[in-house]
C-alpha positions in Angstrom: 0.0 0.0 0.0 1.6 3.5 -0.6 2.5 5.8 2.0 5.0 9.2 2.3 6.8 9.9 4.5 7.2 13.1 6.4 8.1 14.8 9.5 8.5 10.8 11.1 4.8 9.9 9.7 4.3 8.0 7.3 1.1 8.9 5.4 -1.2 6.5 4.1 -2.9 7.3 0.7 -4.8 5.6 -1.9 -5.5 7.2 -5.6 -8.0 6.4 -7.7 -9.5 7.3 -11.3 -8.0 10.1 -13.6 -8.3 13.3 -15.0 -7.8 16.6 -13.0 -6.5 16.0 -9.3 -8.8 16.3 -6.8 -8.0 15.4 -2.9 -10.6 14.6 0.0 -9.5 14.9 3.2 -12.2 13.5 6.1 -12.7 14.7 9.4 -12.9 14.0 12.8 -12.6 10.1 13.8 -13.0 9.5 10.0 -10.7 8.6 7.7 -10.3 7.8 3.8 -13.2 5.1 4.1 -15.4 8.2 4.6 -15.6 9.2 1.1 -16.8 5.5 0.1 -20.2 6.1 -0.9 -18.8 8.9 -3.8 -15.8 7.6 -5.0 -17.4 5.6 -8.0 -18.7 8.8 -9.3 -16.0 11.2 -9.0 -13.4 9.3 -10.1 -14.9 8.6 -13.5 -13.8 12.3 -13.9 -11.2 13.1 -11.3 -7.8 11.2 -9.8 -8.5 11.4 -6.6 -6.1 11.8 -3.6 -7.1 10.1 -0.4 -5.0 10.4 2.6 -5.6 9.2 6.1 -4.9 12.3 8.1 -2.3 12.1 11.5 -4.0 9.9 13.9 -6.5 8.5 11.8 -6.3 5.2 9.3 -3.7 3.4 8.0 -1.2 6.5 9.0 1.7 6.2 11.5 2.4 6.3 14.1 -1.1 6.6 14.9 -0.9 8.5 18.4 1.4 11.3 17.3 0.4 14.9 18.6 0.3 17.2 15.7 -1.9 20.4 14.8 -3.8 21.0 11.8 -1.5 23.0 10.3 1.0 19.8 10.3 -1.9 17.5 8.2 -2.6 20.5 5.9 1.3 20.5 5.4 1.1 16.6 5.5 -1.7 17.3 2.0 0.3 19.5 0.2 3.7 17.5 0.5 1.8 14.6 -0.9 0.2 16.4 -4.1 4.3 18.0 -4.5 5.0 14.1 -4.1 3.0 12.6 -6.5 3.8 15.8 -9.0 0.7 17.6 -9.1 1.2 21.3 -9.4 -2.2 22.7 -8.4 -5.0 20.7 -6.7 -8.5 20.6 -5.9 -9.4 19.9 -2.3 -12.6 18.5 -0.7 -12.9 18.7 3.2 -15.6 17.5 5.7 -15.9 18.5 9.5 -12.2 18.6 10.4 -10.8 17.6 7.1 -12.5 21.3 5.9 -10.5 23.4 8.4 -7.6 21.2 6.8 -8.3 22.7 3.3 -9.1 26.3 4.5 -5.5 26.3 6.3 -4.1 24.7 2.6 -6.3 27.2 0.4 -5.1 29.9 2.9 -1.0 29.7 3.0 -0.6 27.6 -0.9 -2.3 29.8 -3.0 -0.5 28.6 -5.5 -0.6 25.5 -5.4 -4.5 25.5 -4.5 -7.0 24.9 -7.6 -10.5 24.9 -6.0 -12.2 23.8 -2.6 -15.0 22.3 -1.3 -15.8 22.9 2.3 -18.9 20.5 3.8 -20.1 20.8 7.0 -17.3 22.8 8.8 -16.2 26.3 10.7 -13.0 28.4 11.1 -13.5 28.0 14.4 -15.2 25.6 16.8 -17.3 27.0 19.3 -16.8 26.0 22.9 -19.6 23.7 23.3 -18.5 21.7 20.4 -14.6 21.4 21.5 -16.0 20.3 24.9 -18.4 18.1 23.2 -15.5 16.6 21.1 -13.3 16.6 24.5 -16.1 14.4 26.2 -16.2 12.1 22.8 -12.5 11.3 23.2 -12.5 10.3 27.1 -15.3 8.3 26.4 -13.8 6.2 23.6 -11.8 4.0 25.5 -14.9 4.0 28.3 -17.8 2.5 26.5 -18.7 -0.2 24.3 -17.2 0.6 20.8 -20.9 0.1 19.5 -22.6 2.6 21.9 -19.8 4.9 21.2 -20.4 4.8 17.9 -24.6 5.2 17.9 -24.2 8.1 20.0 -21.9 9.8 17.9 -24.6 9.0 15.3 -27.2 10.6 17.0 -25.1 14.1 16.5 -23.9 14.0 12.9 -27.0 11.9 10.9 -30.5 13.5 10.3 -33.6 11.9 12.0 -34.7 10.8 8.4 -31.6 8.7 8.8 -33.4 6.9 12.0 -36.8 5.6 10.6 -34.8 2.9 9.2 -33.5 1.3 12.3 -31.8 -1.4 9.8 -29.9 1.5 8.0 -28.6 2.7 11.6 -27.4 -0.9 13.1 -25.9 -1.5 9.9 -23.9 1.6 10.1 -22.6 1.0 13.8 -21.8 -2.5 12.8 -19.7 -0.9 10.2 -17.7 1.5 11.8 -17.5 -0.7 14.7 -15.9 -3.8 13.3 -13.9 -1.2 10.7 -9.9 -2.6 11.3 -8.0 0.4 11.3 -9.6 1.9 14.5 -8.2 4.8 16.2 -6.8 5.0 19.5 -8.5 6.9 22.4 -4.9 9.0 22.5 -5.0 9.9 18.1 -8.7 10.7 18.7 -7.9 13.0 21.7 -5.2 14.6 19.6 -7.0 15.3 16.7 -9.7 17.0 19.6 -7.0 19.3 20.8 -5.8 19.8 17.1 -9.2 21.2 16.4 -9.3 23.3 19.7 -6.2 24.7 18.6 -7.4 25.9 15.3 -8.7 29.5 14.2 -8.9 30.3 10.6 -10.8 33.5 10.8 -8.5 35.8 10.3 -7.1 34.2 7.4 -10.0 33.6 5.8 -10.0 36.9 3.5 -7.1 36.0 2.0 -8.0 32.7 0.6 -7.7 33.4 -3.4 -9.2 30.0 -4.3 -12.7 29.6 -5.4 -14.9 27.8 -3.0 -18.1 25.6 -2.6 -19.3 26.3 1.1 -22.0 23.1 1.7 -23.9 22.7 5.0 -26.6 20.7 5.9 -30.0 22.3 7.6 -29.7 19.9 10.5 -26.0 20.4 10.9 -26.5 20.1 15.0 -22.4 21.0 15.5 -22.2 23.8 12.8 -25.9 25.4 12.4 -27.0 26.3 8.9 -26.8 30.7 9.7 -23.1 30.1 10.9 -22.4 28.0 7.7 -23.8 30.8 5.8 -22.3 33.8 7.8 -18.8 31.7 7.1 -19.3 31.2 2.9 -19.7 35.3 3.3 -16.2 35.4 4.9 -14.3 33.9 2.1 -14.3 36.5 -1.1 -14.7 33.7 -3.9 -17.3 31.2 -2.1 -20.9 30.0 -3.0 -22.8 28.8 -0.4 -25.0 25.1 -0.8 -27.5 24.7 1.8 -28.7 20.9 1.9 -32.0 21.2 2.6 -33.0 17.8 5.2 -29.7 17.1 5.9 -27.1 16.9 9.2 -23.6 17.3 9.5 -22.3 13.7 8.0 -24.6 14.3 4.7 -21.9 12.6 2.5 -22.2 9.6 4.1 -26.6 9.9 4.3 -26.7 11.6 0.7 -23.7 10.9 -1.4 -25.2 11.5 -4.9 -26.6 15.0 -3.6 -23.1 15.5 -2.1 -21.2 14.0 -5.5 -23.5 15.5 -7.7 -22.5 19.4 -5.9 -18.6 18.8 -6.2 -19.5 18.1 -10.1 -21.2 20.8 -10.7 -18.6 22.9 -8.8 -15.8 21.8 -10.7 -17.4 21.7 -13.9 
């Protein structure tokens, strides 16, 4: 399987499809396995760039302490790597605050992004929220860990199906390359740490802003306030939807990053 190395990590990516470069970069407790459910369709027309991000995945070590800045650096080393001059980038949750740091200090290097469900800056209740996840990870039962996240990040559309739920927390569950309950916490503090705000302003790149109505971590008016921020952005309310809406609706989801990139 190919990996970089960098910094003492050694980054675990997979690339699939051709055509114009386009990375994904997943959030919070996620990892390239997140972007399952789209990659049929976008890499018809894209090569996509998949990377598990520090403490996440098939990366090591897993439990190294590292900012946001680092993975964002960790992204652009690899496209440099695999000799792509200028890239697209695609970010959910955390991964998104990865891509506005890229966007923000390679604007050169930076073709378009696509932000979903994410913030220049988490709010206090969510980075104690996210605090509480991470003690808990080692505490419970991986499963109920798991279907309480759920309860956050899926709509309640996504619950009238109790099949489709049990399914999912078998899934992640029983997924082999879990995370530790130390590269979860440091991925918590890594986001903690984060403020893109002012930096925002600068970002040159032309940007798809998408959030879902139900977003319960990043509310829909805060989504939109934050698509005003940047000077080249479109905003994409998903009307229905909650904060993991690539995972619930993944042809809505695909279907905006086509039509973004043309």
């Amino acid at each position: 399987m190919p990996a970089f190395a960098r910094d003492g990590v050694e980054i675990y990516y997979e690339v699939k499809g051709s055509g114009r470069p386009l990375m994904l970069v997943a959030g919070l407790a996620a990892d390239s396995a997140f972007w399952a459910p789209s990659l049929d369709a976008l890499s018809t027309r894209y090569r996509l760039i998949l990377p598990d991000n520090r403490g996440s995945g098939r990366t090591t070590p897993l439990d190294v302490a590292s900012t946001l800045r680092d993975t964002a650096d960790d992204c652009m080393a690899l496209a440099a790597h695999l000799g792509i001059a200028k890239v697209s980038l695609a970010g959910h949750s955390m991964g998104g605050m990865i891509v506005q740091d890229c966007a923000a200090r390679y604007p050169d290097a930076v073709d378009r992004i696509m932000l979903a469900s994410t913030t220049p800056c988490a709010s206090a209740r969510d980075n104690d929220l996210f605090s509480t996840w991470a003690a808990l990870f080692a505490a419970v039962d991986r499963r109920l860990w798991f279907r309480n996240l759920f309860y956050w990040v899926l709509s309640p559309a996504f619950f009238t199906e109790g099949g489709r739920v049990d399914a999912l927390v078998t899934l992640a569950a029983s997924y082999p390359y879990q995370q530790t309950a130390a590269a979860l916490a440091n991925q918590v503090k890594a986001i903690a740490g984060f403020d893109a705000r002012a930096s925002l302003s600068s970002i040159r790149a032309r940007a798809l802003v998408m959030a879902g109505t139900l977003d319960l971590l990043f509310p829909i008016a805060e989504a939109a306030a934050f698509a005003k921020s940047i000077p080249h952005a479109s905003f994409a309310p998903i009307d229905g939807a909650a904060h993991s809406f690539p995972i619930e609706a993944p042809m809505e989801f695909t279907q905006r990053v086509l039509d973004f990139l043309g």
